[in-house]
PyMOL CGO cylinders between C-alpha atoms (Angstrom):
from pymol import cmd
from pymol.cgo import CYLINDER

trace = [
    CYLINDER, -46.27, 19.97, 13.98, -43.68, 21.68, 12.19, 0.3, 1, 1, 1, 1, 1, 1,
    CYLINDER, -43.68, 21.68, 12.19, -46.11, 23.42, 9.90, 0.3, 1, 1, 1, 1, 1, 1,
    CYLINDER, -46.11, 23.42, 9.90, -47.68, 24.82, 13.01, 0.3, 1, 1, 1, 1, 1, 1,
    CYLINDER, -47.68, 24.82, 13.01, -44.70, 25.90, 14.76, 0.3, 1, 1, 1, 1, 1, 1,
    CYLINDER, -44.70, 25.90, 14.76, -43.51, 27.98, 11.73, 0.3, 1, 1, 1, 1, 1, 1,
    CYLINDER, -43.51, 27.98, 11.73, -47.36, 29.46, 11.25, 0.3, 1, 1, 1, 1, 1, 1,
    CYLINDER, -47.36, 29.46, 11.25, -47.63, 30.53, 14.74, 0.3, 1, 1, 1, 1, 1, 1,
    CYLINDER, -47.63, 30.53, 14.74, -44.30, 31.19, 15.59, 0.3, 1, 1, 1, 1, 1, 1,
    CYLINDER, -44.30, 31.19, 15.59, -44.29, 30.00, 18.82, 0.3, 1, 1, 1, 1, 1, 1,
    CYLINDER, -44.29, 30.00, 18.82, -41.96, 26.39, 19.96, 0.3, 1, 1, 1, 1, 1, 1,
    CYLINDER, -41.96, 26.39, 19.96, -44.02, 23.57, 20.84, 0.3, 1, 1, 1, 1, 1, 1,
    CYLINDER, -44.02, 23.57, 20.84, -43.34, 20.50, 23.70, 0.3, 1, 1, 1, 1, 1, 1,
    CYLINDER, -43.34, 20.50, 23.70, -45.45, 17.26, 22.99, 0.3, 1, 1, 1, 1, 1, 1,
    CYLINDER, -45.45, 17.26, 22.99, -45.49, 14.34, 24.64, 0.3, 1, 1, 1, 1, 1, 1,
    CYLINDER, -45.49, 14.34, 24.64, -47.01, 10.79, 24.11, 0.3, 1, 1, 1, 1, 1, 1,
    CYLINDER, -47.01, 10.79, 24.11, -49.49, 9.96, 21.36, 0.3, 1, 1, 1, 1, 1, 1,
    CYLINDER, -49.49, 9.96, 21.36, -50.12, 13.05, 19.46, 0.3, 1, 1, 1, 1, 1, 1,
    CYLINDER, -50.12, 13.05, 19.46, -53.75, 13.22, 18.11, 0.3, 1, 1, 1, 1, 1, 1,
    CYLINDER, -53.75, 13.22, 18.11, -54.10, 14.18, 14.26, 0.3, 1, 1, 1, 1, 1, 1,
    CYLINDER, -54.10, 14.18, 14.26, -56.81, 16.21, 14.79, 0.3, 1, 1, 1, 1, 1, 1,
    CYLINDER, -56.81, 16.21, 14.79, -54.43, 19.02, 16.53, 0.3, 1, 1, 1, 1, 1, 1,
    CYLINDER, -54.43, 19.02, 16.53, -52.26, 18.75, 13.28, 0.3, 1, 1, 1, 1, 1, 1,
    CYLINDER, -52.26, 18.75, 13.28, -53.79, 18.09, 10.17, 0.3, 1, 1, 1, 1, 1, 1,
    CYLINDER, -53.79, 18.09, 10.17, -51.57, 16.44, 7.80, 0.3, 1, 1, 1, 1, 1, 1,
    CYLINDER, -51.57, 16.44, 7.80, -49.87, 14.54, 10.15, 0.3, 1, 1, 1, 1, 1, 1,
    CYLINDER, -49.87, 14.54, 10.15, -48.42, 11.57, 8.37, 0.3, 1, 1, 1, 1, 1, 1,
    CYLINDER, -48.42, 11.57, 8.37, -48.04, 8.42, 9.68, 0.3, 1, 1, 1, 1, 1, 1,
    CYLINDER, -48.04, 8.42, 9.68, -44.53, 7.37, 11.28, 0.3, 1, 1, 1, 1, 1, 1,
    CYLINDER, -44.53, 7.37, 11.28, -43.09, 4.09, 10.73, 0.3, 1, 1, 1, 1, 1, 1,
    CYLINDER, -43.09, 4.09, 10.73, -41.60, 4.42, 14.50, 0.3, 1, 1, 1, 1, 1, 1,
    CYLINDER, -41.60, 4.42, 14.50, -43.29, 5.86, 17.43, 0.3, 1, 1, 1, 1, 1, 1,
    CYLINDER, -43.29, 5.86, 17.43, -41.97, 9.02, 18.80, 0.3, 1, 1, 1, 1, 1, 1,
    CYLINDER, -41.97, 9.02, 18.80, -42.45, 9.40, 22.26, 0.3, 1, 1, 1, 1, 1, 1,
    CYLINDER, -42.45, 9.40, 22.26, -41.07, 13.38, 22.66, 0.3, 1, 1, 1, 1, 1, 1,
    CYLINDER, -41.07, 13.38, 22.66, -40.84, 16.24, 20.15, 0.3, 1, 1, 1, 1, 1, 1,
    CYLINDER, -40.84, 16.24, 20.15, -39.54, 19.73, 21.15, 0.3, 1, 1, 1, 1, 1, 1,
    CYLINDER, -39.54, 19.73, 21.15, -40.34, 22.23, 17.87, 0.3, 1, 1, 1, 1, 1, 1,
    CYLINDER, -40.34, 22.23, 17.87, -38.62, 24.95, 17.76, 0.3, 1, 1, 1, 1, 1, 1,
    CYLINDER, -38.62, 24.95, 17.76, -39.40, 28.35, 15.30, 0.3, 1, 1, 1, 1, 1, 1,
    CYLINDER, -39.40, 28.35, 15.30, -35.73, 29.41, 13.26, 0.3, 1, 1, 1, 1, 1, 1,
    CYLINDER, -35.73, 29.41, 13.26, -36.77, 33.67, 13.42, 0.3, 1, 1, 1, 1, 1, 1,
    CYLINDER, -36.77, 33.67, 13.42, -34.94, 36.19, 12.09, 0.3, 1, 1, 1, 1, 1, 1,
    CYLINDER, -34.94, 36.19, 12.09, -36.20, 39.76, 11.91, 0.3, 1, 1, 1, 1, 1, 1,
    CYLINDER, -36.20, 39.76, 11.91, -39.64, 38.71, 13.54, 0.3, 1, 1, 1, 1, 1, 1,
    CYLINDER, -39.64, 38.71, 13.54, -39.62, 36.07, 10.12, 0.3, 1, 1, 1, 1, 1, 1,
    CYLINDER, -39.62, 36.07, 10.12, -39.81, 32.61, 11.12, 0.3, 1, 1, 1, 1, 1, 1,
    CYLINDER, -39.81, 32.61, 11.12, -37.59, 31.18, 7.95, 0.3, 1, 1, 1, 1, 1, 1,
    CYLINDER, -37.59, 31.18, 7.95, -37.94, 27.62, 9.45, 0.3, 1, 1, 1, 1, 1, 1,
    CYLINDER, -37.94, 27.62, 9.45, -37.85, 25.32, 12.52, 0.3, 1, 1, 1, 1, 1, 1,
    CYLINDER, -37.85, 25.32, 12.52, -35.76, 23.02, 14.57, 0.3, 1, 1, 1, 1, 1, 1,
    CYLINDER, -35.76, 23.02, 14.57, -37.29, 19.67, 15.22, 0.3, 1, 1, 1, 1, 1, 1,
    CYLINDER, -37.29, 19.67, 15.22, -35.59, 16.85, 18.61, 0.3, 1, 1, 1, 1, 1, 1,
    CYLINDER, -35.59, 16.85, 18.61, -37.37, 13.77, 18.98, 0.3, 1, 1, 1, 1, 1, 1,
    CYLINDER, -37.37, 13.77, 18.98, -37.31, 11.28, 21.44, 0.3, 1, 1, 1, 1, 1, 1,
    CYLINDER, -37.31, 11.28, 21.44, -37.81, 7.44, 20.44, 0.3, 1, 1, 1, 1, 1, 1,
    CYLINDER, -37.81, 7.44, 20.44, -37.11, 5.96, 23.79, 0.3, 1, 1, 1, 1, 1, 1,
    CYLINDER, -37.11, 5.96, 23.79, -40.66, 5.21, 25.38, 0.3, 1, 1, 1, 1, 1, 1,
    CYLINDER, -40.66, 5.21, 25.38, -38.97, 6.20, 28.89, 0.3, 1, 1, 1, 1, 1, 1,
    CYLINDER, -38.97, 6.20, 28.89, -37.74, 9.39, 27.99, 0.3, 1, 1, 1, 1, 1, 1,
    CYLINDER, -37.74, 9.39, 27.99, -39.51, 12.51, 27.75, 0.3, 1, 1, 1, 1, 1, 1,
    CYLINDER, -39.51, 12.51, 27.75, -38.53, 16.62, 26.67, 0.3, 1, 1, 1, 1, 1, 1,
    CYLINDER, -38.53, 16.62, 26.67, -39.71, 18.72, 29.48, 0.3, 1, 1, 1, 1, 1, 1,
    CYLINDER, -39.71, 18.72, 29.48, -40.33, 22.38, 29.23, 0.3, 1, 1, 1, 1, 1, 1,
    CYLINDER, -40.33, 22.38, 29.23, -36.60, 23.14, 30.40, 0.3, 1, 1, 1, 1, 1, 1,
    CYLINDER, -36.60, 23.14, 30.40, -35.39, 21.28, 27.44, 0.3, 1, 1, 1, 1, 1, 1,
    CYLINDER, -35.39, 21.28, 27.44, -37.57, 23.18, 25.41, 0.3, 1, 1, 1, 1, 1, 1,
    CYLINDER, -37.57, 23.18, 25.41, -35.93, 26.68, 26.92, 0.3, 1, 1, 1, 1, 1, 1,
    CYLINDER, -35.93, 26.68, 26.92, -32.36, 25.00, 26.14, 0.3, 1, 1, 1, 1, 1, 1,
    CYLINDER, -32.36, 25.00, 26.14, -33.20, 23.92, 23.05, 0.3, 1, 1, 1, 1, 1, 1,
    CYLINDER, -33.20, 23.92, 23.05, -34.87, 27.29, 21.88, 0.3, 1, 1, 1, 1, 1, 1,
    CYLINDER, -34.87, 27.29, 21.88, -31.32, 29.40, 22.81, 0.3, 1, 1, 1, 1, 1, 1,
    CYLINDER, -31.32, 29.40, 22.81, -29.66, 27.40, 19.31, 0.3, 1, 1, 1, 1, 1, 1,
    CYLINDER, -29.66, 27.40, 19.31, -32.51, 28.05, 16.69, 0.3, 1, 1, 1, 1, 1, 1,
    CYLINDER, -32.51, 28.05, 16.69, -31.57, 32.04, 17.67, 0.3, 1, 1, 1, 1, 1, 1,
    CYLINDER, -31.57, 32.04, 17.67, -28.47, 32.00, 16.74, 0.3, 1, 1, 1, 1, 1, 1,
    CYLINDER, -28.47, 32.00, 16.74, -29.16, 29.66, 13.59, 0.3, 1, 1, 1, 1, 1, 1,
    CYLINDER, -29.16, 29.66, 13.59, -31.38, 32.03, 12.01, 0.3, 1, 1, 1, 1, 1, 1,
    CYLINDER, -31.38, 32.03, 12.01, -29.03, 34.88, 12.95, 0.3, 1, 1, 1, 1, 1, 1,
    CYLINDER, -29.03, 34.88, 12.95, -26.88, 33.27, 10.59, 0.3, 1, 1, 1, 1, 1, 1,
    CYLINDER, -26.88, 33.27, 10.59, -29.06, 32.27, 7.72, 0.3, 1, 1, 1, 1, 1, 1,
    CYLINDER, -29.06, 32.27, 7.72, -29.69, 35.54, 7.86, 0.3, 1, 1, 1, 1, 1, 1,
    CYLINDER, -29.69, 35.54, 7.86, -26.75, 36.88, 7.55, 0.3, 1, 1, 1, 1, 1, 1,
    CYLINDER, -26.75, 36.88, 7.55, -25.60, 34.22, 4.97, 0.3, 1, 1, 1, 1, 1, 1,
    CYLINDER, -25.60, 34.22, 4.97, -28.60, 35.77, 2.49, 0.3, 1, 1, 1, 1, 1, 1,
    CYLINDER, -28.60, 35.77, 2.49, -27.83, 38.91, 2.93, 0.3, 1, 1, 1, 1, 1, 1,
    CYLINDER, -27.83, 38.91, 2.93, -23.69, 38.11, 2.38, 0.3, 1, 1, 1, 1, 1, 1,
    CYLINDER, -23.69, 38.11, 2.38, -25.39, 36.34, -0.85, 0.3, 1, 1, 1, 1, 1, 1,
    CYLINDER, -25.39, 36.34, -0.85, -27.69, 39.26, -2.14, 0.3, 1, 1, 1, 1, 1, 1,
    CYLINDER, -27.69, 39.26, -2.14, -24.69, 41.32, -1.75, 0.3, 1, 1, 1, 1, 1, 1,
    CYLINDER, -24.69, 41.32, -1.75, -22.05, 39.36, -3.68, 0.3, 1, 1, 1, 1, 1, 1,
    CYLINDER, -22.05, 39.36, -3.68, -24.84, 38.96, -6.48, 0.3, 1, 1, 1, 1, 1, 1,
    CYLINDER, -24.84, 38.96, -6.48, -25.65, 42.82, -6.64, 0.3, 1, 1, 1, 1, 1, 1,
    CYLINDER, -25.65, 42.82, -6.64, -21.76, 43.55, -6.75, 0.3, 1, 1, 1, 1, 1, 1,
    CYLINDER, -21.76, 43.55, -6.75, -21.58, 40.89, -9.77, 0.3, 1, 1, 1, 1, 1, 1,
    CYLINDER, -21.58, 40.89, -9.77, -24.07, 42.76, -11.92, 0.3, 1, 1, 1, 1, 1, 1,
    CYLINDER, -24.07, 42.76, -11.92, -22.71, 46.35, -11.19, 0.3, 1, 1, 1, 1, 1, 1,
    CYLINDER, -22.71, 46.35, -11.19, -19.00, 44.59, -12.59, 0.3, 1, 1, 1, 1, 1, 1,
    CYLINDER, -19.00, 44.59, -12.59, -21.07, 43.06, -15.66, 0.3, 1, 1, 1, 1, 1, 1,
    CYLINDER, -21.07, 43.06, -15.66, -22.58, 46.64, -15.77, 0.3, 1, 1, 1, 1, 1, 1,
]
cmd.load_cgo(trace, "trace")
């Protein structure tokens, strides 16, 4: 699932049984997970990773409003990543030009 949310891009809902044939892969769980929201960490139009919520509770279920809630944090997470790489690659360049 994950794999496929960072490929495409786009944040996934599932709920129930998930078949394996929709996500090759897919390794088995030793619990059952009832709900998974999957959400694509982009920065730049670069997906650099994903948020992943599960549900275990077989009563309880992520609907697509939970998926629009949930998609607001991966934003701003990625925002910073970014910004945290570029802070790095910055600090490093500045360290060779002094060794320079």
């Amino acid at each position: 699932m994950a794999g496929q949310v960072v490929e495409s891009g786009k944040p996934l809902l599932l709920n129930g049984k998930v078949d394996p044939v929709h996500f090759p892969g897919t390794h088995k769980k030793t619990r059952f997970i009832n709900s998974s929201l999957c959400v694509p960490l982009k920065a730049l139009g670069e997906c650099i990773g994903q948020l992943n919520v599960n549900l275990m509770e077989k009563d309880r279920t992520f609907t697509p409003t939970h998926l629009d809630l949930i998609s607001i944090f991966p934003n701003n997470a990625a925002v910073a990543i970014h910004n945290t790489k570029l802070s790095e690659e910055r600090d490093k360049r500045l360290r060779l030009q002094t060794m320079l």
